[in-house]
ZAMARGU-4260 file (C-alpha; in steps of 0.2 Angstrom, whole numbers, plus 5000, padded with zeros to 4 digits):
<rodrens>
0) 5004/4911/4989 | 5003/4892/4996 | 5013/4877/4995 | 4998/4865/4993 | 4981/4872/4989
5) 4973/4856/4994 | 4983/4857/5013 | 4977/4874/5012 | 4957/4870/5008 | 4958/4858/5021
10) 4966/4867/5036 | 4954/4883/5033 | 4937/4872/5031 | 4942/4857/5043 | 4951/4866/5058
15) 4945/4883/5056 | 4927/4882/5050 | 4930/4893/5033 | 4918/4886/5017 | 4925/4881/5002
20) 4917/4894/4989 | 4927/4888/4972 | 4943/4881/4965 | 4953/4882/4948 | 4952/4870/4940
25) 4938/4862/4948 | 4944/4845/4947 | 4961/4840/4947 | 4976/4846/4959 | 4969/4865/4962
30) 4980/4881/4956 | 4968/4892/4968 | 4953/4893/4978 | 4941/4904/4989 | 4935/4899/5005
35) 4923/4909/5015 | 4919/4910/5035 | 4904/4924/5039 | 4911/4940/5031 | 4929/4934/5028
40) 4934/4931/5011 | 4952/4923/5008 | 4962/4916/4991 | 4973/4904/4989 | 4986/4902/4974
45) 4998/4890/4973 | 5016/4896/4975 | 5023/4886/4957 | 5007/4895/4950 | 5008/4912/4956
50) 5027/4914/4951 | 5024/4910/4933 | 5011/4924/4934 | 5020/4935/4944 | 5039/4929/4939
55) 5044/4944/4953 | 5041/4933/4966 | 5053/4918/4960 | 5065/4917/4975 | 5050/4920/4987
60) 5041/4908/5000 | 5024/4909/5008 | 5021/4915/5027 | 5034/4927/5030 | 5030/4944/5042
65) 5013/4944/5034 | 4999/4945/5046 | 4980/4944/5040 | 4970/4954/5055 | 4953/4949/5055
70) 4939/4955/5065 | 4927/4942/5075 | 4916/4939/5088 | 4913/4928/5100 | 4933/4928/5101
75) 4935/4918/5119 | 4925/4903/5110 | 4932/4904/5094 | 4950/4904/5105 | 4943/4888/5114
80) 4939/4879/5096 | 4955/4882/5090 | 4964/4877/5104 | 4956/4862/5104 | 4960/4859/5087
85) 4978/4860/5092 | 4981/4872/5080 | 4997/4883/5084 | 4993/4898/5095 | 5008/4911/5094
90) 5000/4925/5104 | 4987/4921/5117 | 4973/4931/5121 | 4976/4946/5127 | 4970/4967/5129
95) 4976/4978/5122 | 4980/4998/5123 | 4965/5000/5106 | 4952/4992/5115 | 4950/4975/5108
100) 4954/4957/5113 | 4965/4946/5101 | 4975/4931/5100 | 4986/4924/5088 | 4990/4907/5077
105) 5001/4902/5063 | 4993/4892/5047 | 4999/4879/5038 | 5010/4889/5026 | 5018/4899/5039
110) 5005/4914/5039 | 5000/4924/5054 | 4980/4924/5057 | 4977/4940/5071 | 4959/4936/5079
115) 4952/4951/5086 | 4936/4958/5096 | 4932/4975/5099 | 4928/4975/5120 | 4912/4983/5125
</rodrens>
């Protein structure tokens, strides 16, 4: 769930190299969309839109405690392009006590993004 679909399209393909894969409706201001970067696959619905389907989540806001942890590599560079994005790093990166390296950020609607690499 996203306040502003567009905002959202944007922020994943412009600041953090996701492709736009498709949108409803495909012209127009967008209910959803798909975007793509290597073997990540994310959606997007907009919050008015999702709470008319789901009328459960009337009262609810996007970001919240959820955290999407996603698997990369080449995480020190990909740490660097962000960071030179300004995007807004909340965790820096760091080992941890499972063997991988991660690092943090918040999106634009309040969501945690985990970035993590398995260390050789």
């Amino acid at each position: 769930m996203v306040n502003d679909v567009e905002e959202t399209i944007e922020y994943y393909t412009d600041i953090l190299g996701f492709t736009l894969l498709r949108t409803v409706p495909e012209e127009g201001k967008l209910d959803w969309a798909m975007v793509k970067r290597n073997d990540v696959v994310m959606m997007f619905q907009s919050s008015k839109s999702l709470k008319t389907k789901m009328p459960r989540l009337q009262g609810e806001k996007p970001g919240g405690g959820l955290t999407f942890y996603i698997k990369v590599d080449g995480i020190a560079e990909l740490h660097n392009q962000l960071f030179d994005n300004e995007v807004e790093i909340i965790s820096e990166l760091e080992s941890t006590f499972y063997d991988t390296i991660e690092f943090s950020i918040i999106d634009v609607n309040g969501y945690v993004l985990t970035f993590s690499e398995e260390q050789n």
